[in-house]
C-alpha positions as CSV (number, residue, x, y, z in Angstrom):
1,X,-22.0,-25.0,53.3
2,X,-18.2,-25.7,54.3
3,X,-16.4,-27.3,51.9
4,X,-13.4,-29.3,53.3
5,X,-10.3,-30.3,51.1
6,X,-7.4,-32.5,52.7
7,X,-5.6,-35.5,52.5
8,X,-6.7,-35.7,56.5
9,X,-3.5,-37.3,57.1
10,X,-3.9,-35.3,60.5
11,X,-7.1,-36.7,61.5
12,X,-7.3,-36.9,65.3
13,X,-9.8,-36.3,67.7
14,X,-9.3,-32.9,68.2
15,X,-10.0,-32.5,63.8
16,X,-12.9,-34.7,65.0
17,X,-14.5,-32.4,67.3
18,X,-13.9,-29.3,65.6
19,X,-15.8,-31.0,62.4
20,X,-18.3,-32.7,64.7
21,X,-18.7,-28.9,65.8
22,X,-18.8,-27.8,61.8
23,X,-21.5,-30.1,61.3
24,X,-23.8,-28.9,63.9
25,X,-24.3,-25.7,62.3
26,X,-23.7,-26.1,58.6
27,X,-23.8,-29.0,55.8
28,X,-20.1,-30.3,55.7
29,X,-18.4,-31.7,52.3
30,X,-15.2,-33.3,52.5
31,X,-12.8,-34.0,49.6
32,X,-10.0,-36.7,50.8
33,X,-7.5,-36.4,48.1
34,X,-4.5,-39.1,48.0
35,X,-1.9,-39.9,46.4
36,X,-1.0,-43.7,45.4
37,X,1.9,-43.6,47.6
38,X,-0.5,-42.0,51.1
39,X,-2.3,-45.7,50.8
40,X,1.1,-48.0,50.2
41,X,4.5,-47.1,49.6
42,X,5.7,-49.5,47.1
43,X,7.8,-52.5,47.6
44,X,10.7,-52.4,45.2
45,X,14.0,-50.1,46.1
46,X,13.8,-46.5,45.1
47,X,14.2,-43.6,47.2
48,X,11.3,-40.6,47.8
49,X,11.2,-37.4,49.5
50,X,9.4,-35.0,51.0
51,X,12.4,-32.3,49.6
52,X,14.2,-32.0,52.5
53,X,14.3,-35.5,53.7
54,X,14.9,-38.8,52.3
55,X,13.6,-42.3,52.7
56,X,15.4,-45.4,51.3
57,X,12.3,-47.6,50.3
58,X,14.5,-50.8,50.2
59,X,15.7,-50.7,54.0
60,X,12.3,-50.9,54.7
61,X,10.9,-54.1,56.3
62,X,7.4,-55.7,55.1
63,X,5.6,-55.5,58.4
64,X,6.9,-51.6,58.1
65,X,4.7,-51.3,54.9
66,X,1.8,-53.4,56.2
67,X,1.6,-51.3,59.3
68,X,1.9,-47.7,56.5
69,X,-1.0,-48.9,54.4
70,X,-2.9,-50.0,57.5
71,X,-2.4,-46.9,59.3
72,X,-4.2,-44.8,56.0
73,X,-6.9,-47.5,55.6
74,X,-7.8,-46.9,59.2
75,X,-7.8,-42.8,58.7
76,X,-9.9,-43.2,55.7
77,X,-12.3,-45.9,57.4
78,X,-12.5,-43.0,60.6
79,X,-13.6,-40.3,58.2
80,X,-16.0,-42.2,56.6
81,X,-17.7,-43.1,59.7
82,X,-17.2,-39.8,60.9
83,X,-19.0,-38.3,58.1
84,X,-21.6,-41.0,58.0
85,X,-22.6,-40.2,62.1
86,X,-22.5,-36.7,61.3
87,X,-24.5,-36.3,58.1
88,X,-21.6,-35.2,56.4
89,X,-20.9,-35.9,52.3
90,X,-17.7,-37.5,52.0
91,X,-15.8,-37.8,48.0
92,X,-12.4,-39.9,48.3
93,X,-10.5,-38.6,45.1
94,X,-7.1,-40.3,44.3
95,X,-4.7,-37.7,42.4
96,X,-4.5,-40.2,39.1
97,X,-8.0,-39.4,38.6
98,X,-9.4,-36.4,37.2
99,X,-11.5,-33.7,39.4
100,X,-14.0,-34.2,37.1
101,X,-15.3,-37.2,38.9
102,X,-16.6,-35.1,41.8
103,X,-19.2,-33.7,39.1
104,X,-19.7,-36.6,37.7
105,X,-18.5,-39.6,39.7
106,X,-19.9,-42.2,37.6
107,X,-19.4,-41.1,34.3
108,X,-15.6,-40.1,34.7
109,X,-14.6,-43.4,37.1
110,X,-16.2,-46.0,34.6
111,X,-14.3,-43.9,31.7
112,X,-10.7,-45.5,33.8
């Protein structure tokens, strides 16, 4: 049993394969952990970084954010389907909630 943790910000065919590979020979898990700001950066001004770059939210354009929070709906639809073609489990954790939900998902998300 392989358990894999990531944000899979990096997912790409070559991950693809190498999981598609995993899953041949052993039952895969994978954790997706995110951040509210990995699904859409927010709106307002305000500044964030990454500690050694910065990004000035407000000189951001709208169709810039449409295309962010597209671009990790899309990488989060791929892994699903990925794991669903490939008999993999598949927990999508969002770092306001607590790790207990993975034990428990429907206890600790109906307690939010």
């Amino acid at each position: 049993m392989v358990f894999v943790i990531s944000d899979f910000a990096d997912l790409n065919t070559a991950c693809e394969r190498e999981m598609k590979y995993l899953a041949g020979r052993t039952h895969i898990i994978n954790i997706q952990i995110s951040d509210p700001l990995d699904s859409a950066l927010p709106a307002t001004a305000g500044r964030i970084s990454n500690g050694r770059d910065t990004l000035q939210l407000n000189r951001l354009g709208k169709q810039v954010l449409e295309d962010y929070a597209s671009a990790f709906e899309y990488r989060s639809q791929q892994l699903k389907k990925l794991s669903v073609q490939h008999n993999m489990v598949l927990h999508q954790i969002s770092t306001p909630e607590s790790p207990a939900c993975l034990f428990s998902p429907r206890a600790a998300r109906s307690q939010r």
